[in-house]
Residue, then its C-alpha position, 0 to 999 in steps of 0.5 A: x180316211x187319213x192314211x196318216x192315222x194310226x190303227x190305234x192311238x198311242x198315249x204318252x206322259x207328257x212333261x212332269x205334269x202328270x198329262x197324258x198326251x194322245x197321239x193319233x196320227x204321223x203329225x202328232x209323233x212327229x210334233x211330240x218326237x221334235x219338241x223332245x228336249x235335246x239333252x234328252x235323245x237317243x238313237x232310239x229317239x232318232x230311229x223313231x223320228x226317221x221312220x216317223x219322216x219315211x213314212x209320211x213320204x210313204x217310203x215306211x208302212x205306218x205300221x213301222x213308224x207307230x212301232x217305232x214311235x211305241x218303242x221310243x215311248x217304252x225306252x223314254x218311261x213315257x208310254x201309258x197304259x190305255x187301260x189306265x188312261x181310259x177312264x180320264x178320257x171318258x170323264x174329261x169334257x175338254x177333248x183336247x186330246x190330254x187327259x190329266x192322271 
């Protein structure tokens, strides 16, 4: 089992190319919150990516990071909907984890 997995993915829009990113783990919003652009950060962006740091260091339960980062995601306008993504996922053969909407 990894304990740096989420309870439950998180899905993001990715760029302006309408692809939906799916972020299961630390690893992943730790990767996604690095390649923000940096014109683009916050406090917000930089609260998420800490708590993501502290608890792959096991100093922050997961559970804060995921929070965090899901509040990173609402404030940046990129959270999806897993009701909306759902039916992409269930029709794309690809399994890379993005699914185009």
């Amino acid at each position: 089992m990894d304990v740096t997995a989420f309870s439950n993915p998180v899905f993001v829009k990715r760029g302006s190319s309408y692809l939906v990113q799916e972020i299961v783990d630390l690893k992943g919003a730790i990767e996604f919150l690095e390649e923000w652009p940096e014109d683009r950060r916050s406090l917000i962006h930089e609260t998420a990516l800490r708590a993501c740091y502290q608890a792959y260091d096991g100093l922050k339960p997961l559970g804060v990071a995921r929070d965090a980062f899901v509040g990173f995601a609402k404030r940046a306008g990129i959270l999806e909907d897993l009701e909306a993504v759902t039916p992409w996922i269930a029709a794309s053969n690809s399994g890379g984890g993005q699914a185009q909407v």
